[in-house]
N, C-alpha and C positions, 0 to 999 in steps of 0.2 A: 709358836704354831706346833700343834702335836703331830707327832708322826705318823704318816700315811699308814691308811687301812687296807688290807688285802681285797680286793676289789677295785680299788681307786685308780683312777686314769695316772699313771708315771706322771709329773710334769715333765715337759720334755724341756732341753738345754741344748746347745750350744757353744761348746767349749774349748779353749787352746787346750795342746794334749801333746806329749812325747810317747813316740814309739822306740826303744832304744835311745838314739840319740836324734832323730829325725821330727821336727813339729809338725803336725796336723789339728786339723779341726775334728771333735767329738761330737757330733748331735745324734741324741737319744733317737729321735722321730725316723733316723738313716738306716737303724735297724731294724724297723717293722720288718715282720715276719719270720723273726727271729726272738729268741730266748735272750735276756742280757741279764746278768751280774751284775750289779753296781759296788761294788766295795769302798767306801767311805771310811776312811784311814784318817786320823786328826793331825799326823804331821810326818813329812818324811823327818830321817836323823833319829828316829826314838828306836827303841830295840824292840819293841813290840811290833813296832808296823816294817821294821828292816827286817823280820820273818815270814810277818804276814805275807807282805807283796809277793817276795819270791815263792812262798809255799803254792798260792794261786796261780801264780803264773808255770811252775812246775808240771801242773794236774789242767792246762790249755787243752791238751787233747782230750783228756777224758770229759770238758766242758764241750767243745766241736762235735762229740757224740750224742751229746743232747742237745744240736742245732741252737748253742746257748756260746757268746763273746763274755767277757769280762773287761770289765774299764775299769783301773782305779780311781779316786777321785780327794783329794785333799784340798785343802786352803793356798797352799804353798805355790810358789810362780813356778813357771818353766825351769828357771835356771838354776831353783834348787831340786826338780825334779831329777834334772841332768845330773848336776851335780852329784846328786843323790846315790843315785846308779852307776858313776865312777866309782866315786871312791866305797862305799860300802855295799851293794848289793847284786850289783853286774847288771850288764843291760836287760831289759825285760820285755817281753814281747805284746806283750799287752799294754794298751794304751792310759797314761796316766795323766790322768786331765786335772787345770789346775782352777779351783774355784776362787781365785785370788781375788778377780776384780770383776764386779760389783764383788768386795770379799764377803765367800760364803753361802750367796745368794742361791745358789742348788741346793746346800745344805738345809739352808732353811727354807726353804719351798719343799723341800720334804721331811720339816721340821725337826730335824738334829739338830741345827746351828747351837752348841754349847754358849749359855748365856753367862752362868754362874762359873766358880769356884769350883774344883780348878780348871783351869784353861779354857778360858773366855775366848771365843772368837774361833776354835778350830769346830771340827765336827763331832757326833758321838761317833765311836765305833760302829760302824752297823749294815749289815747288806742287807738290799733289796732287792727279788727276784722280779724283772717288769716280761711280761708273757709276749707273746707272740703278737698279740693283737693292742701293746702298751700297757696292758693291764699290772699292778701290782701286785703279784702270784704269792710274794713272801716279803717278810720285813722281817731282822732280829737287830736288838740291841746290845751290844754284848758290853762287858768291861772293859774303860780302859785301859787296862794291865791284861788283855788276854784276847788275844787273837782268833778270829774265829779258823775253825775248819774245812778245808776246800771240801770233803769229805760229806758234808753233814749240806751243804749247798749241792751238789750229788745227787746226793739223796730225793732233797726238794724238787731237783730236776724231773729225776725220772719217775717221777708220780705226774708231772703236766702231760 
């Protein structure tokens, strides 16, 4: 499935998610009327995505200014989410929901799900900005060796 168009209705989800160390539920549709961030990370434990997470979740406030949350969102279950955030990245305030099982199934409903070589089964790197009203305001794909900038999603903000 190719990846959503700026325009297109968000699919909306549903998903187990750790706050720090706390479980909850993630459903996209909870945040109507609000700006969301999706960040799509291919796997906690990699050094790319152990900067990414915290870099975003550093710059929370400066996203609450543009009436915009941030969910991260990988293949990975709860328990390596936690895990994750002990031992290498400190707790994190922003919700990281785990697309384990049906695995993937967000991903590729917003058609990342990596098919090929290398790394079959996780996500592409890639956020998605979904608008106030669901809509899909922004998509990039970035590399997987390079993290995008909280900075440059910012940016994207405060032009909505």
């Amino acid at each position: 499935m190719a990846p959503l168009n700026i325009g297109d209705d968000a699919p909306d989800f549903d998903l187990p998610a750790v706050v720090g160390n706390i479980r909850q539920r993630v459903k996209l549709s909870d945040y109507r009327g609000k700006n969301v961030v999706l960040v799509f990370y291919p796997a906690d434990w990699t050094p790319v995505c152990t900067a990414e997470l915290p870099a975003f979740n550093a710059e929370l406030e400066k996203f609450a200014g543009y009436n915009a949350d941030v969910i991260g969102i990988s293949v990975d279950s709860i328990p390596s989410h936690t895990a994750w955030q002990k031992k290498e990245i400190g707790m994190l305030s922003l919700p990281l929901a785990s697309d384990f099982f049906p695995h993937g199934q967000v991903a590729a409903s917003y058609g990342i799900l990596r098919e090929g070589d290398p790394l079959p089964g996780v996500s592409e790197r890639a956020i998605f900005v979904v608008d106030k009203r669901g809509k899909i305001a922004f998509r990039k794909l970035y590399p997987l060796d390079r993290a995008p900038e909280p900075e440059e999603i910012i940016d994207v903000l405060r032009k909505l």
